[in-house]
SEMI-542616 format. One record per atom (N, C-alpha, C, O, CB): x, y, z. Coordinates in steps of 0.05 Angstrom, whole numbers, padded with zeros to 5 digits, always signed. Glycine has a CB too. Layout:
<atoms>
XYZ/...
</atoms>
This chain:
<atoms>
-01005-03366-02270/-01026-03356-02288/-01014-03335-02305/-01003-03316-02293/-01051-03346-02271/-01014-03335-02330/-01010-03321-02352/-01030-03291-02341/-01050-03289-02327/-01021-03342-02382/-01009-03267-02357/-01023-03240-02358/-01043-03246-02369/-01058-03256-02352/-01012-03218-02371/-01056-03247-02396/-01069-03251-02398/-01098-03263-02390/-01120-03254-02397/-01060-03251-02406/-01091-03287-02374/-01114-03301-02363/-01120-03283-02335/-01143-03282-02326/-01107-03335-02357/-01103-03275-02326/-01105-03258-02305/-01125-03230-02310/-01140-03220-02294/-01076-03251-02298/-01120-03224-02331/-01131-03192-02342/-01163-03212-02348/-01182-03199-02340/-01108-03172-02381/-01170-03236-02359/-01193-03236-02363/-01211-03246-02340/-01236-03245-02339/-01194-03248-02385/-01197-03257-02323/-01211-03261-02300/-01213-03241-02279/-01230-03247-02261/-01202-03282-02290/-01195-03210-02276/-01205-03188-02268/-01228-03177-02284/-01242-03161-02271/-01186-03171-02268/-01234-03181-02306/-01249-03164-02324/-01274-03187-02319/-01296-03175-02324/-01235-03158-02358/-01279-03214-02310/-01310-03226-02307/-01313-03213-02277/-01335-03208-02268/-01315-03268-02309/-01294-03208-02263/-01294-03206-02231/-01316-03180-02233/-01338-03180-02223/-01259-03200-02213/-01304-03157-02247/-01312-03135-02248/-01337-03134-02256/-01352-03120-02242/-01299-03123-02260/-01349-03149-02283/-01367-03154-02293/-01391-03168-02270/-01415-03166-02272/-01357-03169-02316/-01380-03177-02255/-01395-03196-02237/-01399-03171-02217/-01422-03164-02211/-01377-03227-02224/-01382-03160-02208/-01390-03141-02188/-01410-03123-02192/-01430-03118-02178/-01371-03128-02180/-01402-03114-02213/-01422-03098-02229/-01460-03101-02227/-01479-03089-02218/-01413-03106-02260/-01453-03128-02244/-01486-03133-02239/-01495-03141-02213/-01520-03144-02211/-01496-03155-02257/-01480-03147-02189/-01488-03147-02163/-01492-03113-02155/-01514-03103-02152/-01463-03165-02144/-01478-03105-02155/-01485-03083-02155/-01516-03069-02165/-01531-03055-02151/-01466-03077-02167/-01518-03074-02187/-01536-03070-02203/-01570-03082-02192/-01593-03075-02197/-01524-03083-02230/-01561-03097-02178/-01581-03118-02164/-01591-03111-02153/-01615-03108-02158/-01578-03136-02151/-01572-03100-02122/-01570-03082-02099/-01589-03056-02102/-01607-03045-02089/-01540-03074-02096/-01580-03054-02117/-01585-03021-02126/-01608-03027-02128/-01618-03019-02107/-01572-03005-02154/-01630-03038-02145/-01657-03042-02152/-01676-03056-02126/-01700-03061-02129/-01656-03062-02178/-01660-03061-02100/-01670-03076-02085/-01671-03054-02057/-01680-03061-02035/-01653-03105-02085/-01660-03029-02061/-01659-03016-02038/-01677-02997-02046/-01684-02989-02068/-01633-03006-02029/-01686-02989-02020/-01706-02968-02017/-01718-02947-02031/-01701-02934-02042/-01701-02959-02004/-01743-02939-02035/-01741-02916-02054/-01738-02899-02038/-01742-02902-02014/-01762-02909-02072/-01727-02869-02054/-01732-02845-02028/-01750-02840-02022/-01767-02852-02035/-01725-02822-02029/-01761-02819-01998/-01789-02822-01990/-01806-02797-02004/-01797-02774-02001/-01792-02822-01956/-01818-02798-02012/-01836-02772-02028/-01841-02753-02012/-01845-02756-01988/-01864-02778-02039/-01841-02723-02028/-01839-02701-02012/-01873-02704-02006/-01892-02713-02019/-01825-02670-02028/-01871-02692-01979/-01905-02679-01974/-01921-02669-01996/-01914-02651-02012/-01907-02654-01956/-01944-02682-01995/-01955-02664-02017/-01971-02642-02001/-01982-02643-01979/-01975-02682-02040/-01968-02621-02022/-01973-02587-02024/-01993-02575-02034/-02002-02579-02057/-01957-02574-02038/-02004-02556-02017/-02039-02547-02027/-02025-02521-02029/-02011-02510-02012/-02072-02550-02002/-02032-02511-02058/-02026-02487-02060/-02053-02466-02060/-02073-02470-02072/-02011-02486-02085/-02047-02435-02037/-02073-02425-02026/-02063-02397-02045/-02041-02393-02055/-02080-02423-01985/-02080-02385-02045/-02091-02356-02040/-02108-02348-02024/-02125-02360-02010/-02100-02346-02057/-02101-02319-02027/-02107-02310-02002/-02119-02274-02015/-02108-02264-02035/-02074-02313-01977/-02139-02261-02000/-02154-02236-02008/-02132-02211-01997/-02133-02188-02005/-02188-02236-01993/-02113-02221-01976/-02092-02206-01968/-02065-02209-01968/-02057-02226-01984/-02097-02202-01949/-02044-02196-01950/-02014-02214-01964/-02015-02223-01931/-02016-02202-01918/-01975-02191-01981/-02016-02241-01919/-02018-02249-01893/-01989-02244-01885/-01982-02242-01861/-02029-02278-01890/-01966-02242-01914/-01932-02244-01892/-01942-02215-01882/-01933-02211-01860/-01889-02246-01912/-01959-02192-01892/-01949-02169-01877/-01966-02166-01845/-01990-02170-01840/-01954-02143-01897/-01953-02160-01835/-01952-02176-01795/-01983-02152-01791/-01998-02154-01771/-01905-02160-01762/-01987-02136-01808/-02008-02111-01796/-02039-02129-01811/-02061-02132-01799/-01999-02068-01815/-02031-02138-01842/-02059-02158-01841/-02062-02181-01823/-02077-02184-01804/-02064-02171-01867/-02048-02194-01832/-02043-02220-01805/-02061-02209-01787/-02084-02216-01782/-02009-02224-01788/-02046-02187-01775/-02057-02183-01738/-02095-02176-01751/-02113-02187-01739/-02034-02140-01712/-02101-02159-01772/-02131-02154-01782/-02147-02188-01777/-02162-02192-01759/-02129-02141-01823/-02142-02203-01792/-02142-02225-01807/-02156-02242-01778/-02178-02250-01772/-02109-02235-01823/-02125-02243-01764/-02125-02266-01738/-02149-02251-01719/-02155-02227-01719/-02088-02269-01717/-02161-02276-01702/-02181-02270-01684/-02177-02268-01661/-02189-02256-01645/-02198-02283-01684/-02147-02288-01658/-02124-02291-01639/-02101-02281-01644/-02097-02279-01668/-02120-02314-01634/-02080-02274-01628/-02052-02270-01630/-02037-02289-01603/-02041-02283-01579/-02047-02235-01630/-02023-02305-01610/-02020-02317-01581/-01995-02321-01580/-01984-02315-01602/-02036-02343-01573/-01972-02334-01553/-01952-02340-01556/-01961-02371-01541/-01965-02370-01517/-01931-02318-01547/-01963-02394-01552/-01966-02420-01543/-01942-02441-01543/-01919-02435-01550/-01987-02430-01557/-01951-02468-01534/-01932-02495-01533/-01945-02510-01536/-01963-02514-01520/-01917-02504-01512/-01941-02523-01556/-01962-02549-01564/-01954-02573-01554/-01934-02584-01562/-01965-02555-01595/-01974-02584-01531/-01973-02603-01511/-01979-02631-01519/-01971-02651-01506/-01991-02595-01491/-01993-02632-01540/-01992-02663-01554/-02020-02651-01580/-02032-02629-01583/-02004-02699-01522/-02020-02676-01592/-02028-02683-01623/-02046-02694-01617/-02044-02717-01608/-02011-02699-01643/-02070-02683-01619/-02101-02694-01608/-02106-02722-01634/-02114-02745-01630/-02134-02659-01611/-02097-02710-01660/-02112-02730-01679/-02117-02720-01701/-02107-02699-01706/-02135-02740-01669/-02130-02728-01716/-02129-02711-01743/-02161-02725-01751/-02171-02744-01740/-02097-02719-01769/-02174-02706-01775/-02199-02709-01785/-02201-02696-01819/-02187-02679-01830/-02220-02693-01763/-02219-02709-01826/-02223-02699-01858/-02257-02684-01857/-02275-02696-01867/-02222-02733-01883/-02260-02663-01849/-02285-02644-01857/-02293-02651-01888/-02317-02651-01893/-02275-02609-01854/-02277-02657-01907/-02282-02652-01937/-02266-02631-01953/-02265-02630-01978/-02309-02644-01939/-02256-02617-01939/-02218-02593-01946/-02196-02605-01943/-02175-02594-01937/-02209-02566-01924/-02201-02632-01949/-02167-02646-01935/-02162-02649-01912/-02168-02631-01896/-02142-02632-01938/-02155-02664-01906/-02138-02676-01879/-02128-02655-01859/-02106-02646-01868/-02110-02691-01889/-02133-02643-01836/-02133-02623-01811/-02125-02643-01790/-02134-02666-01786/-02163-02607-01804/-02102-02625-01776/-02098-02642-01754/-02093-02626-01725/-02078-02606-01724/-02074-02661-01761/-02107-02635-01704/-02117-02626-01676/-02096-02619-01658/-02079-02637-01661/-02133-02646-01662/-02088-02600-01637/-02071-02610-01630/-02080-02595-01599/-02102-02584-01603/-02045-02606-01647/-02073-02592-01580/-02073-02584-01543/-02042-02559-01553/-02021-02562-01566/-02059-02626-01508/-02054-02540-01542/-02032-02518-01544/-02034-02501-01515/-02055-02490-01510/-02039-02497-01573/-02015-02500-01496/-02015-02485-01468/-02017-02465-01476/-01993-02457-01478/-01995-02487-01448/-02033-02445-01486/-02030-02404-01486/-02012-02396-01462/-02021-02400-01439/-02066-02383-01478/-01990-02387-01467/-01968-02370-01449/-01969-02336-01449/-01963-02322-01430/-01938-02377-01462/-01979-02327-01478/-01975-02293-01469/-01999-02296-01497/-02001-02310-01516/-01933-02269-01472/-02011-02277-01488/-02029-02261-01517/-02034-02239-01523/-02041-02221-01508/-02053-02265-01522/-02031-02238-01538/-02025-02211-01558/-02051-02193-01565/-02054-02169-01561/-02014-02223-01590/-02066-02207-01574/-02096-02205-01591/-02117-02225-01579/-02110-02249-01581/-02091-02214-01626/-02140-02222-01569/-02153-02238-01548/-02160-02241-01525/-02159-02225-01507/-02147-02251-01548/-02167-02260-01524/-02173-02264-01490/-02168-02294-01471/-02174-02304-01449/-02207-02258-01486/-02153-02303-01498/-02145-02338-01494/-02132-02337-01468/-02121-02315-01462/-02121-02356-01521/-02132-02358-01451/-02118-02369-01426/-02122-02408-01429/-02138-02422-01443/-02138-02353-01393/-02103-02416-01411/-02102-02445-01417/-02094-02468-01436/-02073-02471-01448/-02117-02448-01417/-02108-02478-01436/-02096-02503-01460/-02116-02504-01478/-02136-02515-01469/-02091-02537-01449/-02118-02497-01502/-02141-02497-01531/-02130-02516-01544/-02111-02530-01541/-02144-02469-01552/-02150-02513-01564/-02149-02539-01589/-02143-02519-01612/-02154-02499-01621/-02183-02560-01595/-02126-02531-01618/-02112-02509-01649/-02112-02535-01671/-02100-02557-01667/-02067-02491-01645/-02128-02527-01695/-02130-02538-01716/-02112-02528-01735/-02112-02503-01740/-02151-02538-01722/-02092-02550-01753/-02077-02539-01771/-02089-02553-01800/-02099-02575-01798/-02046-02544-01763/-02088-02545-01820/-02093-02554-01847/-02064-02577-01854/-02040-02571-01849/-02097-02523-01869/-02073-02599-01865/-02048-02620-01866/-02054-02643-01847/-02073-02644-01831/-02018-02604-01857/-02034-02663-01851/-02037-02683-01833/-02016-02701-01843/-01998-02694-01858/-02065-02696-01831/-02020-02727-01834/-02007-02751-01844/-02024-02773-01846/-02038-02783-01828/-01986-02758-01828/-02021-02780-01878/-02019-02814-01883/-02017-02830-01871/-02011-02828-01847/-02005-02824-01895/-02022-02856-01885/-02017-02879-01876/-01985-02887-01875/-01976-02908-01866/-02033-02895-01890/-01975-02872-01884/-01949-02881-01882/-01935-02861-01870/-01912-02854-01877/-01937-02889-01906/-01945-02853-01854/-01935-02822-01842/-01931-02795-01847/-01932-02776-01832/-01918-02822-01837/-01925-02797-01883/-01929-02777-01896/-01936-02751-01903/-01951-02752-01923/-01934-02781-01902/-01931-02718-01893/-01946-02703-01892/-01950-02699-01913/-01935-02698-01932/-01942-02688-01879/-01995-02691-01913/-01997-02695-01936/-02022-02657-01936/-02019-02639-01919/-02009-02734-01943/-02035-02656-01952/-02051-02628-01952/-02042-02616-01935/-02055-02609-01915/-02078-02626-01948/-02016-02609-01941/-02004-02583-01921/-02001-02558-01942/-01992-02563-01965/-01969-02591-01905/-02008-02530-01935/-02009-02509-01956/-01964-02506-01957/-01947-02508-01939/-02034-02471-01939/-01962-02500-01986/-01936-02490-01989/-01923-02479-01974/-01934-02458-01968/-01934-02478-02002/-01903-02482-01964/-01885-02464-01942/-01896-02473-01915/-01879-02475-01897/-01888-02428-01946/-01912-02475-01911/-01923-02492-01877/-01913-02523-01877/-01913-02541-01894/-01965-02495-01873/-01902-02523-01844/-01895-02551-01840/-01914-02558-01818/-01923-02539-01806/-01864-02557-01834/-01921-02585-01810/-01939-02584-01791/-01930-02586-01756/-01907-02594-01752/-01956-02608-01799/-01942-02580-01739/-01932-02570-01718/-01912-02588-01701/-01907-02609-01713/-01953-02561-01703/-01901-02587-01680/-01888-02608-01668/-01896-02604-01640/-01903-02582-01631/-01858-02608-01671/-01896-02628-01626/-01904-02624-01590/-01885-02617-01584/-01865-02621-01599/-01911-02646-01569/-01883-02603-01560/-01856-02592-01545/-01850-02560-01560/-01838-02544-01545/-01824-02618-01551/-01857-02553-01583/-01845-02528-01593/-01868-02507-01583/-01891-02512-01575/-01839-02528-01628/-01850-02477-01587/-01863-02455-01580/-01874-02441-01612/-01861-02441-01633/-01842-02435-01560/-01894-02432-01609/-01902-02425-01632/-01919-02387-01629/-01932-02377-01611/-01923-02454-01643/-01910-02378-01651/-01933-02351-01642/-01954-02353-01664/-01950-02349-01688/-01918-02314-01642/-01977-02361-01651/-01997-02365-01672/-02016-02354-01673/-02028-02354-01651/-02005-02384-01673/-02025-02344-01688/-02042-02333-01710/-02066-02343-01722/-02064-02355-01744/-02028-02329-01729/-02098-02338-01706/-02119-02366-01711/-02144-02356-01718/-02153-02335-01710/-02123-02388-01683/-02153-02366-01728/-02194-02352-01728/-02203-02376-01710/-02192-02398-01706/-02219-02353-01769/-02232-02364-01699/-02237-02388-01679/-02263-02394-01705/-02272-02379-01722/-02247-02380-01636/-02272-02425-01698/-02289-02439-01711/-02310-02438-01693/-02298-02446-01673/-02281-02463-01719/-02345-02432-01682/-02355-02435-01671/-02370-02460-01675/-02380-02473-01657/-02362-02418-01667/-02372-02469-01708/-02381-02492-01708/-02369-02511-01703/-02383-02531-01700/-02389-02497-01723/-02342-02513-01700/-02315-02539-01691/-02312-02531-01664/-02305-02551-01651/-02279-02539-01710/-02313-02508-01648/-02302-02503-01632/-02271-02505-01619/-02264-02507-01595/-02316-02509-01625/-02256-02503-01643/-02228-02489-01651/-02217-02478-01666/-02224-02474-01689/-02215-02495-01652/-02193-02470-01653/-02179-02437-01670/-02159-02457-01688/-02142-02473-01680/-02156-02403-01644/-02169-02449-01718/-02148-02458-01734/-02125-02438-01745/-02126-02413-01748/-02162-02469-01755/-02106-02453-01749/-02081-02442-01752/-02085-02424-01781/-02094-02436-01800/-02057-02468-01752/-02078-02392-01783/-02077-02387-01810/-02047-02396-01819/-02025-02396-01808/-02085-02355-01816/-02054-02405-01845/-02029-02420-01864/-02006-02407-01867/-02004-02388-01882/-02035-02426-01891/-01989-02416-01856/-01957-02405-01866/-01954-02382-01844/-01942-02390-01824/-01955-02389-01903/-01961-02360-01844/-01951-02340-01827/-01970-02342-01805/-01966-02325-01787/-01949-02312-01839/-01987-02357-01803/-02008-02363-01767/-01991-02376-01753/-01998-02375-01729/-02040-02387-01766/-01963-02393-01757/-01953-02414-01730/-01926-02413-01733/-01914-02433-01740/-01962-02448-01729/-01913-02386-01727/-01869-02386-01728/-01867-02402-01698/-01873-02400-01674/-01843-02339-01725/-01855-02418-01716/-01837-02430-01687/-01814-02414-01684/-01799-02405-01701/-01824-02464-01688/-01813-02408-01649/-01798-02391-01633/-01776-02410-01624/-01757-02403-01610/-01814-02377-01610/
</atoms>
């Protein structure tokens, strides 16, 4: 085979790879979309630890024992969870409570109405949380962002 015919049949090879490539590319996955984000205000600065403690109704050191479920009140998507109380701070909590966080997941798993900078909780982790109790739900929801450091 002549240089030449050689150089043009590297150059369809390439051409061919190319648009396989090109194929590929259009046929793989999209990335997965970030959580979508509820941006809050707030009447105080909650990072400073002395409102927080004003603010919270609770102060606790817990372990969140499993993921009860999640519900839509009409504020977005909240999700339930069993938390063991280990030490408290602020209160009078003992046992295993129901801690409500703002956020949840989709149908596609997706976390979705979660406030900025909050991620939503995990089973098995220690958390020091920070809650108002609901007497009409009859649980302490998580305040946003500085209510749940995982320890």
């Amino acid at each position: 085979m002549s240089a030449a015919r050689r150089s043009s049949a590297l150059r369809r090879g390439h051409v061919c790879g190319a648009l396989l490539l090109g194929l590929l590319a259009g046929c793989a996955p999209a990335p997965p979309e970030p959580p979508s984000r509820v941006a809050l205000t707030f009447p105080v600065d909650l990072s400073d630890p002395a409102a927080l403690t004003r603010t919270a109704d609770d102060l606790f050191v817990g372990r969140v024992t499993a993921r009860r479920g999640q519900s839509d009140r009409g504020i977005g998507i909240e999700s339930q969870y069993d938390v063991r109380v280990e030490h408290t701070l602020k209160g009078s909590l003992t046992g295993v409570i129901v801690v409500n966080q703002q956020g949840g997941l989709d149908a596609d798993g997706r976390a979705v109405d979660l406030p900025e900078g909050d991620e939503l909780l995990h089973v098995g982790e220690r958390y020091r949380f920070a809650t108002r109790y609901s007497t009409r739900w009859g649980f302490h929801t998580v305040i946003p962002v500085h209510g749940d450091i995982r320890l």
